[in-house]
Every structure is written in structure tokens, then in C-alpha cells.
N, C-alpha and C positions, 0 to 999 in steps of 0.2 A: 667149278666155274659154270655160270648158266650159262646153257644156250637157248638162245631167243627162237624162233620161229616165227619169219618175219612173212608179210607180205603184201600187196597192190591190190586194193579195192576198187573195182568197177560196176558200177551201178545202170548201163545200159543194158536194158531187157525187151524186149519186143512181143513176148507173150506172156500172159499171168501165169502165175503158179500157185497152187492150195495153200495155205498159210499151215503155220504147223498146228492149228488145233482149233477144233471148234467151241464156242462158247466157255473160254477160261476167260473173257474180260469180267471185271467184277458187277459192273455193267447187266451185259449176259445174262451172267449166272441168277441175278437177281429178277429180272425180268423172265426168265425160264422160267425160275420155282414159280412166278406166282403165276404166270400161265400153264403150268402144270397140276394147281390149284395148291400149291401146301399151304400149309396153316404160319403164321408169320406168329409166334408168341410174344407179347407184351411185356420186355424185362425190365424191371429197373434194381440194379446190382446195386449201386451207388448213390447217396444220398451227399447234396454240398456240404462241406464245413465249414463250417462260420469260424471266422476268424485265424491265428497266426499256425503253421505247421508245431506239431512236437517235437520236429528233429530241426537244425541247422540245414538252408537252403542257399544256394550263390545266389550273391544278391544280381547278379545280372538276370535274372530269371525278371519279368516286365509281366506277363498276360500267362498266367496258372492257377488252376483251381487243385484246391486237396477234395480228394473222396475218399468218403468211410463207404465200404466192405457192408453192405446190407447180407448179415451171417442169413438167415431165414431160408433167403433167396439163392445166395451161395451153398445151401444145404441143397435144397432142392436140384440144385444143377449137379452135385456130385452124382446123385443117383440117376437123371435121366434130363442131360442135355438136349435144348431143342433142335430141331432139324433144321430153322428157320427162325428168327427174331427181330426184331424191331426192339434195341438194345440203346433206352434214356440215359444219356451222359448229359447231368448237370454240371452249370459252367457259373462264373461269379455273371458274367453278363447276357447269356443268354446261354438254352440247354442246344442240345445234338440230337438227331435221330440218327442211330446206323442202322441201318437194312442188311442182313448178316445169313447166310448160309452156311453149314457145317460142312467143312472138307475133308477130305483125307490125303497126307501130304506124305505118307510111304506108302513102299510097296510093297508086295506080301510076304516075301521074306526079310521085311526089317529087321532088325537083330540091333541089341545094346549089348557089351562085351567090356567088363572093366580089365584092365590092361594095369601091370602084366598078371594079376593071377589068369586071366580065362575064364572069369566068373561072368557066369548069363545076370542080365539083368531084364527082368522083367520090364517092358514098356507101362506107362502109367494106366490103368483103366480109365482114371475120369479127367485125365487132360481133352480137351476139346478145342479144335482149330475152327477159325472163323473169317469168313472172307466176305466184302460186300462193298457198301458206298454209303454216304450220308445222304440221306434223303433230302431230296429235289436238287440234288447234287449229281446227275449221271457219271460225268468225268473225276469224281472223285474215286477214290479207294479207300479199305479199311480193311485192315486185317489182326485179328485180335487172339491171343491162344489163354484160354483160362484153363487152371490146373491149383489145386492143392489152396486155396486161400487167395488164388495172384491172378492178376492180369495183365493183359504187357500185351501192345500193340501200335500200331502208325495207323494216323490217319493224313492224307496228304487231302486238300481241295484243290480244285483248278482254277479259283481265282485268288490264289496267297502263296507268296513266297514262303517256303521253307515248310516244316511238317510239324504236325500235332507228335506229341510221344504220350504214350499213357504207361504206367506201370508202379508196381510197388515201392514206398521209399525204404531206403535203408534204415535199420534200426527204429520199423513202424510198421504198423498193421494198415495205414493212410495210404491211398493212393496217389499219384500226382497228374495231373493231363495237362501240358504246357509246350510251348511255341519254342521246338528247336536253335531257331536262328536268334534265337539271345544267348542261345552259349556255343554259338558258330566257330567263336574264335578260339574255340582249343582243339577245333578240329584242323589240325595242321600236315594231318597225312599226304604224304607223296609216295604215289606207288612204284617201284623200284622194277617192275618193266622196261624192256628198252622196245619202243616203239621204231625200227630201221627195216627197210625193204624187204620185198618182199619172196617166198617161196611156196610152189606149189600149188599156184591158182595164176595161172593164165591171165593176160588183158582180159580178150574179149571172151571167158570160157562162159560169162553168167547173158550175154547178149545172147549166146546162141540154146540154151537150156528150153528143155520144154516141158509142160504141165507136169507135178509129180503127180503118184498117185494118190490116190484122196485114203492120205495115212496121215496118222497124228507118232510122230516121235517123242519119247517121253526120256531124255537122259536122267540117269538115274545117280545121285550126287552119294556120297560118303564123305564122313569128316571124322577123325581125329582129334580129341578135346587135350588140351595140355592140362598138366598137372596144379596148374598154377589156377587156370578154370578151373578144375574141379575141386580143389579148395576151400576157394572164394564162395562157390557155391554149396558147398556143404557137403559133398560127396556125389559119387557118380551117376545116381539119380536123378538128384535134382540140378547137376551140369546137362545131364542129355535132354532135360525138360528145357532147360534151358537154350539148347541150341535148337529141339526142334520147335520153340513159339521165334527164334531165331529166322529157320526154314522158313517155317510160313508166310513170313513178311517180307523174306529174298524172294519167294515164290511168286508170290500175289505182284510183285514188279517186273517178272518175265510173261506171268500168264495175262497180266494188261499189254503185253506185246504179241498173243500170241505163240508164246512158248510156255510148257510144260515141263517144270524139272519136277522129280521125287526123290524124295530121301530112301536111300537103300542101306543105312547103315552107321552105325558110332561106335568107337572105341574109346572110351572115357580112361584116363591115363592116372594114377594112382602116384605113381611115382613119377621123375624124370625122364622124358621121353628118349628114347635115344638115338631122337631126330632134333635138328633144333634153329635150322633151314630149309628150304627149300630145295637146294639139292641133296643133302643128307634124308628128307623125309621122302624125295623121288627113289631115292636108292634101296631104304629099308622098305617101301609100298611093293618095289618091281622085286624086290628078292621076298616078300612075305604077302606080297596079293591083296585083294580086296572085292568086294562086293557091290561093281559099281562102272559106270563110265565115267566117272572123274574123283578124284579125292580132293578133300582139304582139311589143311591144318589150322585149329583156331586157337590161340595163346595169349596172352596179355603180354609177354616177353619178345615182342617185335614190333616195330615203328611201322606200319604202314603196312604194304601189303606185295604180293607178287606173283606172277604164273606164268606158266607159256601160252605164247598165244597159237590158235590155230591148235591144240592138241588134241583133242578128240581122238581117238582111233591109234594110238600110239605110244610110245614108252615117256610122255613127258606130260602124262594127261593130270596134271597136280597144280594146284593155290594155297598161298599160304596168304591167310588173312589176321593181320595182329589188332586185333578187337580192344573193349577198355571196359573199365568196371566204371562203375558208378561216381559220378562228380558230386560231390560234396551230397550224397547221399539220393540221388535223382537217377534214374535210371537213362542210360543214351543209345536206344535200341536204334534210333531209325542212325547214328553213322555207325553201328557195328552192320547191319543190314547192307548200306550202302557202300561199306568198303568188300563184303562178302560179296553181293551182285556185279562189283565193278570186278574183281577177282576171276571170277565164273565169267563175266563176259569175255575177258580175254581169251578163257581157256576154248572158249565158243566161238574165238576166231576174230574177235574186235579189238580196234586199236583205240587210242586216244581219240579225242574230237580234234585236241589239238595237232595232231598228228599231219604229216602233208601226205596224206596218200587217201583222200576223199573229192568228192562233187565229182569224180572222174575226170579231174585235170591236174590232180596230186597236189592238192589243197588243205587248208586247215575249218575242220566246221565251227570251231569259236575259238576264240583269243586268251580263254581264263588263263592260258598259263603261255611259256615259251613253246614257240613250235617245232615237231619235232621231226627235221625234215630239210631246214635251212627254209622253208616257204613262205610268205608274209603273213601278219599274225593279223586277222579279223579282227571285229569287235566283239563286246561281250555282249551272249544275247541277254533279253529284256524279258524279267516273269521265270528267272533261275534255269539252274542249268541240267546236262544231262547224266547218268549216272556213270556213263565213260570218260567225263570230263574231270579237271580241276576247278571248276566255277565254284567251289567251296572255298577257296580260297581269296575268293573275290568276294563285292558287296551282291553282286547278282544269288550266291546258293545255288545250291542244288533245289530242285525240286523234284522228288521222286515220282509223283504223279505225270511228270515228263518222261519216264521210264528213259529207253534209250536214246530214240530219238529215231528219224525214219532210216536213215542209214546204219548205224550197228545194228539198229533192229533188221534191218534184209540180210544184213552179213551173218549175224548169227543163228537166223532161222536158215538161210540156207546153209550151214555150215550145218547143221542140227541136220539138216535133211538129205544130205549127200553121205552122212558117217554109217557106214555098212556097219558100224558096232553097235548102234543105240536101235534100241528094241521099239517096239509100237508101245501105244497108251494102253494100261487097262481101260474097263471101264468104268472104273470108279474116280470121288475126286473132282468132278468137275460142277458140280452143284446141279446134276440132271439135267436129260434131253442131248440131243442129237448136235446142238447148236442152235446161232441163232437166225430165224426165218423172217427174209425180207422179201417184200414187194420188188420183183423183176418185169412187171409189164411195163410194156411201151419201149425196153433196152432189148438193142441191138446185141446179137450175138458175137465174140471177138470175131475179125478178119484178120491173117494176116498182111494185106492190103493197106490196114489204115494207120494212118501216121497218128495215133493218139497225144492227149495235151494235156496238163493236170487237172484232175476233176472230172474228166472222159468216163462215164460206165459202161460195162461191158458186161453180157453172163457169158459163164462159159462152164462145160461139165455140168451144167444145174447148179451154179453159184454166180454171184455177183463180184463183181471187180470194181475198183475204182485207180484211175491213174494218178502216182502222186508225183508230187514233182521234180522228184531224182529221179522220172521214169522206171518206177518199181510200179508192183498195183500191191492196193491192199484188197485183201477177202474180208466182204461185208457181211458176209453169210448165206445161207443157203434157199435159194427162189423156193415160195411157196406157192402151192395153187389152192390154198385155203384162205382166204379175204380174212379170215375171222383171227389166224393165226397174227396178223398184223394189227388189230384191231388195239386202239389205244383210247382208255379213257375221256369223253371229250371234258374239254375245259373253255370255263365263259372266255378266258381271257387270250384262245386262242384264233388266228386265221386259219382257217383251212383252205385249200385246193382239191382241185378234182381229181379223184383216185383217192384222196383218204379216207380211212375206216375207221371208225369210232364204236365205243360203246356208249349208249344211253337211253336208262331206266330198262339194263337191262336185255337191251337187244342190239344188233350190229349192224349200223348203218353207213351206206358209201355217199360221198362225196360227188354227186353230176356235174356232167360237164356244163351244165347250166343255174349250177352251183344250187341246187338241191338237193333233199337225201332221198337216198333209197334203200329200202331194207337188204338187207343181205341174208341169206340163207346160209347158217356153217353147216360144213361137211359134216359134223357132228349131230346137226339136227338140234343142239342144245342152245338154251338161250342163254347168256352168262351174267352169273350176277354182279352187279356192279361195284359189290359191295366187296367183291371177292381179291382185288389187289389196292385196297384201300384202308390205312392205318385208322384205329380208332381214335377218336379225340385226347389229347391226355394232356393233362395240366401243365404249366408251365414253359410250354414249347411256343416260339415265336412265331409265330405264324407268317407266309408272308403269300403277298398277290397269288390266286392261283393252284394253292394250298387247297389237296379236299381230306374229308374227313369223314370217321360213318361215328354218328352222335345219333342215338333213339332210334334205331332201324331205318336212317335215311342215310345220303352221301349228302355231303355241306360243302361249296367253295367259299374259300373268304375272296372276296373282291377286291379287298386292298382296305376298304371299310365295314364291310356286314358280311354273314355268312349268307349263299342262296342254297337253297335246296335245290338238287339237279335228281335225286334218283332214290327209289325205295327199293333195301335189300332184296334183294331175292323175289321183289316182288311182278304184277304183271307191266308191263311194258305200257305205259300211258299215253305217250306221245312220242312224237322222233325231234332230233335236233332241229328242226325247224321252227319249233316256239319258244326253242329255247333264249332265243331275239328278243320277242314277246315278254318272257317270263324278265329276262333282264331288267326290260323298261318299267316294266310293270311294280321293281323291288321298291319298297320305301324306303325314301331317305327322314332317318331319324336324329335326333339330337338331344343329348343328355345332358341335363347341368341339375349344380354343381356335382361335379365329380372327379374327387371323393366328396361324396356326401354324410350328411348325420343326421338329420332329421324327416327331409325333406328331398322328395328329386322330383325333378320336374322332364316330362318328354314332349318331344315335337316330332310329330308324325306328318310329313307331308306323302302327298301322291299314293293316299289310301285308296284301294282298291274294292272292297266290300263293304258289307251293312255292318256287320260285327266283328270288332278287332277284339285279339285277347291280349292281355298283358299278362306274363305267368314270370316270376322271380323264382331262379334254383339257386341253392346253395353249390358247393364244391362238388358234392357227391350228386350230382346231378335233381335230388329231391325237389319238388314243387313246393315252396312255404310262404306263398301269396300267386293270388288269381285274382284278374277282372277284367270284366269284359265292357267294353263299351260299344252302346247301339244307336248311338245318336249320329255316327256318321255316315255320308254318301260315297258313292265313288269318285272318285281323284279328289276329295276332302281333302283337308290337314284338320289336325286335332290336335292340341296340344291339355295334357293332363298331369297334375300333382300330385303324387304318390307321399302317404306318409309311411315310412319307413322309422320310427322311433321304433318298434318291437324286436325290429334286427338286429343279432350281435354284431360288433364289429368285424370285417371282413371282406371276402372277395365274393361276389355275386354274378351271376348271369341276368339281364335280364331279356325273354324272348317277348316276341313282337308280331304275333299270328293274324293276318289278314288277307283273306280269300285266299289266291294260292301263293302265297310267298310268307316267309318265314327267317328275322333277321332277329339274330342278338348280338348281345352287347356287354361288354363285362364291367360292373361297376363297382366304386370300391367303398363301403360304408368304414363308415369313422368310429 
């Protein structure tokens, strides 16, 4: 018989506390490397396939690309995966950029163990986990684990219901990258939790609590592979490969909250386990042990999913999560993912959303299902739901990039943070640096004195706080007194205020209060180059407003219509963002016809700026295969000129457009 472990959530605090970790948002992580300077490598794995898959696909599948496995490139990753990548996923309507750093998702005494002989198994050398965001996407996530031929990973956005999946088809060497929420409706899990009152946490215990210390807790998970997994997947190797690109993807949904779990451990089950619920799997873990602050059990031979809640530190610290193999040959990582993190969240002390024991009046935080509680049932929110919820059930979804949501997330970080059993973080795993450093001047130190209101910042210990508005605070990261550490790329298409720090052509300048710049000095003495968190140009990516780029040793914004030149790599510093006003107005607006052209193109050059404009056409590889220059114009001219083009293959062209200091191209498509 289960027993539940129930209890009353209260969400009134009146002073911040550390959040449990610094710099695990994927976020973070990727803004760190690149102000730590790592090198971002250029991957592209995958090449599109034109036309119908080679295997049978549910026809409910609406918006999915197939990718072929570029082997070349897959070779080279076996032997020496990048620390950093900028990883090209072609799509039928438009490509992806992910921005990807390398993690490590165990701890150091991880162990595989095939069960029951007792035979070690070697962990794989060239599996590689990867965590990051889609570029000019901050709020996104992506977390991808390549190993042996395969890749398998989520990516969620923050402006789309439901999540991207990528992974291997069955019975094919073809990848698949497609939009979850068209095969929503076989996800009909209900988790067999009983969400009923509470024990062992006080009303008012989290009102009165005060700053931890500035530790990061890292619970360290173990799981149990059933027999019936390690089958399907072929044997015990490629099951625990399997459940740790599994890991990864649960992980990378805790640590966008601020929490830190590690894998400490797999026993991959050869035979019939001779556990085959969740109280029998409780019973043979407490009489046979483990290597770990929580277990779980992962099987294809269970409906849904289930755990205690509140268990941390005690004899009922176990989840059983019944996972699925593959739908009509498509791989469904992000709801095996989604039912393992709803799993683990209970056991980390979180109920339902729909649960009445929330907002601190024993309430339900959404409606996706019946409440659990007798309390009136909310509506459903809007833009999908959270990963403690049933809204999968509903037309709203889940959306995993909604992680938990601001209340399970304070319950389980403090839950995580009060358990005298769960150890500190190493220091690996987090994609480098200390966390991440924000601008604290001009805020006020906490008092206990003042009555804060959502949105309220505060520092406090040499970190920053914000109030949200379940009166929690979130930690923004850690005040710097280095200007430069904050310093961000400037961009035409931004406003700035006073107090922002930019970099441009090069060097780092602030924001006056009389909205002028002024240099800044880094502590480092060093000038940075601009070139240095900035992706290279690369074919077939959409560009869009605001987008820069490093093409021929410059950085290039698109504007929404033309590329401007803002900055030379590594070069010396020319001017500060003050011309760069100037420089905007000063761009020519040009005009191409016909285009596609075949013989003949024609351009119109207004609000030329110099004596001599250059006309130069590249091919794809960026090669020059026409130049001309014309002298006949003045400044603020227009020129309009006829290009014979009959010597060109047919194809895709750039053509650029050099005049005094501005520099705009154009991509044209010969017939």
C-alpha cells in the first residue's frame, strides 16, 4: 500500500534566499563561455532530405523535416567533441541555430552495472551531452546527447506551444526533427500520486527562514532500467546510453529553474526485475541500497508514473516513471523526459498545480484537470502548461520551456536546500565561471523594514534579487564591479539608457546620463574583440532584424533590409557608438530588379555617399567573379546601373555595394 507524504505550501517570505545554483540557465551558460572567450565551432551534422521518409510515419505528424547523418562530420565528433558549437539544424521551411555547450551530467563515481549478473559496464567514451538555446532566442532551451551514429534531443522556444523532438527513426540511419503537439493525443498519462494535506512543513515555517549559505546543492538521481528497456534497446549499453541523453533533457529543465540534479548511477536489468511497482521497488532499494539521494524506476510496462512526495532524506525517496518506445517509428523523448521530471518533482516536495494547497490560500494554480483538494478549479493558462500540471491533457500542452512554474519551483529549491542528506555541487558540469554577473548599481540593499511588491530589486550578500509575485525573490546573479563583465554587443536596432555598456569596434563604452558615450576602462586593461561572441555568416539561415554576423573580418547587422557594417575583428577601435546614428542614415537604400534575373539586372542606388561606389558579385563560397566601380557619382547622388550578367551560371549570388563607409548586400538569384 502507498503511503503519500502530504503537505501545505506557503509561499510568504520576507527575506531573499541564494537560489540553489549559479549559472545552470541554458541562457547563462552560453553567455559565460562566450565571455570566457571559448571558441563556438561551426557544426553542421545534418543535411535536409528531399522528399518522402524510408520508413512509415503517423500521418498526424503536420511540420517535420528528415535529416541524413552527415558520417564525415559524425567521424570527426567521435574522436574529439567540441567544448562549444553553433550546431546548423536544417528544416523544410527555414534552418536553426543552437548555441550548445558541453556538460557533464554524472558524478564521479558514476557506475553502469548490468543486473543480475554484477557485470560493470563500461560508460561510453564518445557519447557527448549538450546544453544551450537557439540563437536570438534567450528564453529558449536545447539539450541534445550525440553518441554512436544518434542524436536525440528537445528543443522548446518561448514563443510556441509544445516542443521540437529530434532523434533517430526506427528501422533508419534518417533523423526526424518535428513539433510534438501533433501527436499530443497519445499522451494520456495520469500520474497515480495522491496529492492530500499536508505533513511536516509548518504554515508559516518559509515566512520566517533566512538567507542560506551561498552553497549550490546538487541531488544526485539513480535509476533502474527494466528489462523490457533494455531489450528494445539492444542490450545494456545502449539502454544506459539511452537513459543518460534521457538525463540530460530532465536536467536541463531543472537547471532553467535553478536546480542541479546529477546522475549517480544505472543498473540496467537483463532479466525480470524483481520489483515491478513502486512499493516493491521501495522495498528491494531499502534492503539492497543505492548510490544516490533518489532512485528511479524506468519501464515501458507501467501507465503513467508515481512517487512520494516530500521524500528527500528518508526511507521513501523513489519514482517510478513508465516511459514509451517509439510511435510508429519516431522517437517521443520530450513526454518520456516530461513524465521523469514531473516524477522527481514530487519526490523534491511538489504537488500538482492543480492541487488546492497553492497561492497561500489552498488554491489550485490552473484547471488542466479536476482539483485536488475539493477547491474551485481555475482556468486554463494560455501559451501551455507546467511540468507539475495535467495541461497535456488539455488543448493548452505543456510547454517544457515553462519548466515548473514560480511556485513548485520555490518549493523544490527549498526543499533541495533544507535536506541535510544532499551533498554540495562539484565543480564541474555547468558550462564554466562562477555564474552570472549583473549590474547592481543604483539598488538598494534588502531592509527588513520594507514592504516589497513584484518586480522590487534588492542586492543582498553581493547578489541581486528580484520580487516575484507569490512574494518569493528570484536570484539574478551575482553584482559586478567590472562594467565590462556586463558589456553587450551594441545593436542598430536597439534603445539604450543610461548605465548601459556596450561593446563597439572593439572597445567598451557606457551610456551617460545625458545619453552620450563614454569609454570605459576594463579591469582587465584588455580591449575585446567584437568579433569574439559573434557567429560566422553561413548559408541558408533566415536572418532576421538585428541579426549580426562576422563575414570578411567585419561584424554585419541586417537591418531588416541590408547588412551595415558596425565593427572590424580584432581590430583598432575607430569610433564609439555615437556615429553609429550617423553611420545608419548615411546606409544606402538600394533596389534590385528583376529578381531572379537571367540576363540582365538592373540596381538603384539612392543616398550615395562618395565619389566611387564599387559593385563586386560573389558566389556562394564567398569568391569575387565580377567588379565595378563607378566614378561618376556625387554625394547624396542616386545612380541607377545595368549589370550584364549572361556569363553567370545559374544560381544564388551576393551582390555587395561599397560606398564611402557603408557597405550593403544583397542576395540575388540568377536563372
Amino acid at each position: 500500500m502507498k503511503r503519500i507524504f502530504t503537505f501545505l505550501v506557503m509561499l510568504f517570505m520576507t527575506t531573499p534566499f541564494f537560489a540553489q545554483s549559479h549559472n545552470l540557465k541554458p541562457k547563462q551558460q552560453i553567455a559565460t563561455a562566450k565571455r570566457l572567450g571559448k571558441s563556438f565551432k561551426e557544426v553542421s551534422l545534418f543535411s535536409l532530405k528531399k522528399g518522402k521518409s524510408n520508413v512509415p510515419l503517423p500521418k498526424e505528424l503536420k511540420e517535420y523535416s528528415i535529416l541524413s547523418l552527415q558520417s564525415s562530420v559524425m567521424k570527426n565528433f567521435k574522436s574529439s567533441a567540441p567544448e562549444a558549437m553553433n550546431l546548423l539544424l536544417p528544416g523544410q521551411k527555414s534552418s536553426m541555430l543552437l548555441e550548445l555547450v558541453k556538460v557533464e551530467i554524472a558524478t564521479d563515481d558514476f557506475s553502469i552495472v548490468e543486473m543480475p549478473s554484477g557485470r560493470i559496464i563500461q560508460p561510453s567514451k564518445n557519447i557527448a551531452h549538450y546544453r544551450g538555446i537557439v540563437k536570438n532566442s534567450p528564453n529558449s532551451i536545447a539539450a541534445l546527447t550525440i553518441v554512436d551514429g544518434e542524436v536525440s534531443g528537445i528543443i522548446s522556444l518561448d514563443d510556441q506551444i509544445g516542443n521540437l523532438v529530434l532523434g533517430k527513426l526506427s528501422k533508419s540511419q534518417d533523423h526526424i526533427l518535428y513539433e510534438d503537439k501533433d501527436i499530443s493525443h497519445l499522451n494520456d498519462f495520469v500520474c497515480q500520486t495522491e496529492d492530500i494535506h499536508a505533513k511536516g512543513i509548518e504554515k508559516n515555517d518559509f515566512s520566517k527562514e533566512a538567507p542560506a549559505a551561498n552553497q549550490v546543492k546538487c541531488p544526485e538521481i539513480f535509476f533502474d532500467i527494466g528489462n523490457d528497456v533494455v531489450r528494445d534497446k539492444g542490450g545494456s549499453q545502449a539502454a544506459s546510453n539511452f537513459v543518460q541523453a534521457m538525463f540530460n533533457q530532465v536536467a536541463i529543465l531543472y537547471a532553467n529553474d535553478g536546480v542541479k540534479i546529477k546522475l549517480s548511477g544505472i543498473k540496467a536489468w537483463t532479466s525480470t526485475t524483481p520489483f515491478n511497482g513502486l512499493d516493491s521497488f521501495r522495498s528491494y532499494r531499502n534492503r539492497n541500497g543505492f548510490n544516490g539521494d533518489l532512485a528511479h524506476f524506468v519501464t515501458y510496462n507501467y501507465s503513467g508514473g508515481v512517487a512520494w512526495v516530500n521524500a528527500l532524506c528518508g526511507s521513501y525517496r523513489y519514482g517510478l516513471s513508465g516511459i514509451n518506445r517509439n510511435y510508429q517509428n519516431v522517437p517521443r523523448y520530450s513526454w518520456n523526459i516530461s513524465t521523469i521530471a514531473h516524477e522527481l518533482g514530487h519526490n523534491f516536495g511538489s504537488s500538482h498545480t492543480h492541487s488546492c494547497s497553492w497561492n497561500g490560500n489552498n488554491t489550485a494554480i490552473d484547471g488542466c484537470y479536476n482539483t485536488e483538494g475539493g477547491c474551485g478549479r481555475p482556468g486554463i493558462p494560455s501559451g501551455g502548461g507546467t511540468i507539475m500540471s495535467y495541461c497535456h491533457l488539455t488543448s493548452a500542452g505543456t510547454n517544457l520551456r515553462k519548466g515548473f512554474g514560480s511556485q513548485p519551483r520555490n518549493v523544490i529549491q527549498r526543499s533541495i536546500r533544507r535536506a541535510s542528506c544532499v551533498g554540495t555541487c562539484s565543480d564541474g558540469g555547468d558550462g564554466g565561471g562562477d555564474g552570472d554577473e549583473v549590474n547592481c548599481v543604483g539598488i538598494d540593499e534588502w531592509s527588513g523594514n520594507v514592504n516589497y511588491t513584484a518586480g522590487d530589486k534588492v542586492t543582498y550578500r553581493g547578489r541581486l534579487f528580484e520580487r516575484t509575485a507569490n512574494n518569493g525573490w528570484n536570484d539574478l546573479g551575482e553584482c559586478s564591479s567590472d562594467p565590462c563583465s556586463r558589456a553587450v554587443q551594441w545593436t542598430a536596432n536597439t534603445t539604450y539608457s543610461p548605465g548601459d555598456v556596450v561593446i563597439y569596434q572593439g572597445n567598451v563604452w557606457l551610456r551617460t546620463a545625458d545619453n552620450d558615450w563614454e569609454a570605459v576602462q576594463c579591469n582587465n586593461n584588455n580591449n575585446i574583440d567584437p568579433c569574439a561572441t559573434v557567429a560566422p555568416w553561413a548559408e541558408g539561415i533566415n536572418y532576421g532584424a538585428g541579426d549580426q554576423v562576422v563575414f570578411e573580418g567585419k561584424v554585419f547587422e541586417w537591418s531588416g533590409t541590408e547588412w551595415i557594417e558596425i565593427a572590424t575583428c580584432a581590430g583598432t577601435p575607430a569610433s564609439s557608438p555615437r556615429n553609429a546614428d550617423a553611420l545608419k542614415a548615411k546606409s544606402s537604400n538600394i533596389i534590385l530588379y528583376p529578381n531572379p534575373a537571367k540576363d540582365f539586372i538592373t540596381l538603384e542606388i539612392e543616398n550615395v555617399n562618395g565619389k566611387h561606389t564599387s559593385i563586386i558579385i560573389k558566389n556562394m563560397q564567398g569568391t569575387n567573379i565580377f567588379t565595378k566601380t563607378i566614378n561618376k557619382t556625387s554625394p547624396r547622388r542616386s545612380v541607377k546601373e545595368t549589370l550584364d550578367i549572361q556569363s553567370l551560371n545559374s544560381g544564388i549570388y551576393f551582390i555587395q555595394i561599397i560606398n564611402g563607409d557603408t557597405i550593403s548586400t544583397k542576395k540575388i538569384n540568377i536563372k
